[in-house]
C-alpha positions in Angstrom: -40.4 -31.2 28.7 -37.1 -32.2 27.4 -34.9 -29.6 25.1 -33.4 -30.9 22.2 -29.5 -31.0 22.6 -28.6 -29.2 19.7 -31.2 -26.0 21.5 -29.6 -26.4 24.7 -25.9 -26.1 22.6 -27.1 -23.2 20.9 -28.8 -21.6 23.4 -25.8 -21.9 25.4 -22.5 -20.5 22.2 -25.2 -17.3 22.3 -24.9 -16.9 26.3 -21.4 -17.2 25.9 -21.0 -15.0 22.6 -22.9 -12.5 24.7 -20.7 -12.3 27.6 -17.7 -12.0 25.5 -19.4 -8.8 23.9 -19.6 -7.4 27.1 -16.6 -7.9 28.4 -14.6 -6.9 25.0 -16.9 -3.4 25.1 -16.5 -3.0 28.7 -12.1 -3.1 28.0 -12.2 -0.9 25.1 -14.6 1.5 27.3 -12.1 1.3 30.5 -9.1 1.7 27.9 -10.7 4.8 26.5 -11.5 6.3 30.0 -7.7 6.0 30.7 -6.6 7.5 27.7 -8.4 9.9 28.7 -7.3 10.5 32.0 -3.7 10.2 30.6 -4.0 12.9 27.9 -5.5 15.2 30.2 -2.9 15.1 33.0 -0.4 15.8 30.1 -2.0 18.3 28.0 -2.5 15.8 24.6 -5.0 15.4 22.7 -7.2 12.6 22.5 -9.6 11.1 19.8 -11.0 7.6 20.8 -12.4 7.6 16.7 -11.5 9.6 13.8 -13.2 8.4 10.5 -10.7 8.4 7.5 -8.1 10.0 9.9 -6.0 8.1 7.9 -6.6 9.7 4.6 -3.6 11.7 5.0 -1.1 9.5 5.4 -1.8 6.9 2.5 0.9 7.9 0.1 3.5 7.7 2.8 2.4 4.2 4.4 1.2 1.1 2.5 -1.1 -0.6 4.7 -3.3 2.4 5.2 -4.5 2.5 1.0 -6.0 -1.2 1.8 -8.9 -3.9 3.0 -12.6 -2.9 4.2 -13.7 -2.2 7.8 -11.0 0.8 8.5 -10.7 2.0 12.0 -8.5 4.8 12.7 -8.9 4.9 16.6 -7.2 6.1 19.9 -5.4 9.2 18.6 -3.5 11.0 20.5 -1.4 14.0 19.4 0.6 16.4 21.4 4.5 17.7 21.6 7.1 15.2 22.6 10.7 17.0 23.5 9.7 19.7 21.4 8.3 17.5 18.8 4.6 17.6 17.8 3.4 14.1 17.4 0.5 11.6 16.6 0.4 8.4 18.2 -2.5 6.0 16.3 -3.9 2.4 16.3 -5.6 1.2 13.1 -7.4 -1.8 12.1 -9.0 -2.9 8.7 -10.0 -6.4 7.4 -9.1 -8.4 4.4 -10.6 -11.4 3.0 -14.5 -12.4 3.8 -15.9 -16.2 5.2 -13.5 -18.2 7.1 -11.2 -16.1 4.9 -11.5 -13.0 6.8 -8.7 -11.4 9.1 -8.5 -8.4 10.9 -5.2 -6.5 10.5 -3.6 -3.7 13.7 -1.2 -1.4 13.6 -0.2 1.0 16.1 2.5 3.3 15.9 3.6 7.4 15.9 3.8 9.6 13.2 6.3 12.7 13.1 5.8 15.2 9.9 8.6 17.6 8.9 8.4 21.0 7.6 10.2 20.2 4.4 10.0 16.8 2.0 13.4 15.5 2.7 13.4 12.0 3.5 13.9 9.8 1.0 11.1 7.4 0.9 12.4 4.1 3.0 10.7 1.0 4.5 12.9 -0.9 7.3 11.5 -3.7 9.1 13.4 -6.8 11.3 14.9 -9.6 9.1 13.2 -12.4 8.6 12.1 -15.3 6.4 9.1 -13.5 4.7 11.5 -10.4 4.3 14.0 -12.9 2.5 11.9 -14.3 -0.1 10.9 -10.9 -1.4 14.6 -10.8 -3.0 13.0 -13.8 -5.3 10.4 -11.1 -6.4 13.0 -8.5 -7.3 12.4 -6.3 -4.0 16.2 -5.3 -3.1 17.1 -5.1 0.3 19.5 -2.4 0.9 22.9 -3.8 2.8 25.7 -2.0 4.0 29.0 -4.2 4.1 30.9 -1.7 6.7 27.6 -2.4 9.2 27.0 -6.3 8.7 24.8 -6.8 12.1 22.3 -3.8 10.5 22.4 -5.5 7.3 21.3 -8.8 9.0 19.1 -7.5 11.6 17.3 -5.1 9.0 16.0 -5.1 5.4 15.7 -1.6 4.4 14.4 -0.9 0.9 13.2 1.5 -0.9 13.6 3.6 -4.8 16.7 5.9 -4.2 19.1 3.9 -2.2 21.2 6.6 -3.2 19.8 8.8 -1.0 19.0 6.0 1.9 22.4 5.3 2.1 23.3 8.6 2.5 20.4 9.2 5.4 21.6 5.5 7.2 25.0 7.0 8.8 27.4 4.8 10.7 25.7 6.8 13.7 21.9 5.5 13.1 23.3 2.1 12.2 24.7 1.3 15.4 21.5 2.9 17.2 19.4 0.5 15.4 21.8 -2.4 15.5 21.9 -2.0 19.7 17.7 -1.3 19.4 16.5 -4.4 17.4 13.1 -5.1 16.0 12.0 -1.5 15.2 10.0 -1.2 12.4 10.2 2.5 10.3 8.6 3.9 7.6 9.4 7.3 5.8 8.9 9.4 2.7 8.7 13.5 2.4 7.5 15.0 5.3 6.6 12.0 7.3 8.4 9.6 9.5 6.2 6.6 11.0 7.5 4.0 13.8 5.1 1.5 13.8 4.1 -2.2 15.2 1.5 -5.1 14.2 -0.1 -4.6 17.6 -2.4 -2.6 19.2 -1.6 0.8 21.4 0.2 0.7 24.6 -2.1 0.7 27.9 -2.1 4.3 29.7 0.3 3.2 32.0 2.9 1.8 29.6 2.8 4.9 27.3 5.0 7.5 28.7 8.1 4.8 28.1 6.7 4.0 24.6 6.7 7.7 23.5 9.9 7.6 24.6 11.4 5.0 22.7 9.9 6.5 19.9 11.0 9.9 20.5 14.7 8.2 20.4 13.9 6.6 16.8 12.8 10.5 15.7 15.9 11.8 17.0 17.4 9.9 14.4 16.4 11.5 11.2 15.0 15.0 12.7 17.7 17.6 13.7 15.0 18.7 16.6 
């Protein structure tokens, strides 16, 4: 008996659909087994899911008070150079239908004992970043620091106090480490990427580079 193609096409998206379910849960299960492993050789912490672990962070960082399908995921918290840290990947969804996209973010957080950092949002230069000066978001410059000023937009309410916090000193460190992407306000300080968290074995360098942005605005 002959099957009908359309059966034998369908039959055949689901075999494939299938296997790429497996493989995708097999990854995320090796990933979490070597997060693991990692944390435990270094004395962190590790959560592989925290439900609304990103509750308390909202106020200081825009894309976790949005979209459906939150994840907060892949914790890990510990001390960095003396530092107490949490390191995080999140995802949520916007849109529905064809319509519907799935948004990451990965990134470490750093929270102060006090609620001095002026609230500030600095992100690479780009086209997008541009055409928000048409909808009357300012970017902050600096004419003494031109590279900064075109590498960076920085913005945020009290450029007063942002200009004061962005010394010659952490505009040359950002000018010489490009595409960094910082977010701040109070007690928290979040360096952050569109992209998921670092493998086990590329984290130790990662928390590093990190630990050199928080050296920045923390005196510890």
């Amino acid at each position: 008996m002959m099957v009908a193609p359309e059966f034998v096409f369908i039959g055949g998206a689901a075999v494939i659909g299938g296997a790429v379910w497996m493989f995708q849960r097999a990854s995320a299960r090796k990933r979490r087994e070597a997060y693991t492993e990692y944390c435990l050789i270094r004395g962190f912490q590790y959560n592989p899911q925290q439900p609304d672990g990103e509750r308390r962070f909202r106020d200081g960082f825009e894309p976790f008070q949005h979209g459906n399908s939150k994840s907060w995921r892949n914790t890990i918290a510990g001390v960095k150079n003396g530092a107490a840290f949490t390191a995080f990947e999140y995802q949520w969804t916007t849109g529905s239908g064809k319509s519907r996209r799935t948004n990451t973010r990965s990134g470490i957080i750093w929270e102060r004992g006090d609620a001095g950092l002026p609230r500030f949002e600095l992100q690479p230069e780009d086209l997008l970043s541009r055409l928000r000066n048409l909808f009357g978001t300012k970017d902050i410059d600096f004419f003494d620091s031109p590279e900064f000023s075109k590498a960076y937009r920085l913005e945020g309410p009290d450029e007063s106090a942002i200009r004061k916090l962005f010394t010659p000193e952490i505009r040359r460190f950002f000018e010489s480490t490009l595409d960094q992407r910082v977010t701040a306000g109070g007690r928290f300080l979040i360096w952050w990427f569109s992209s998921k968290l670092p493998d086990a074995a590329a984290l130790d360098e990662w928390l590093e580079q990190g630990d050199h942005v928080r050296r920045r605005f923390f005196n510890t």
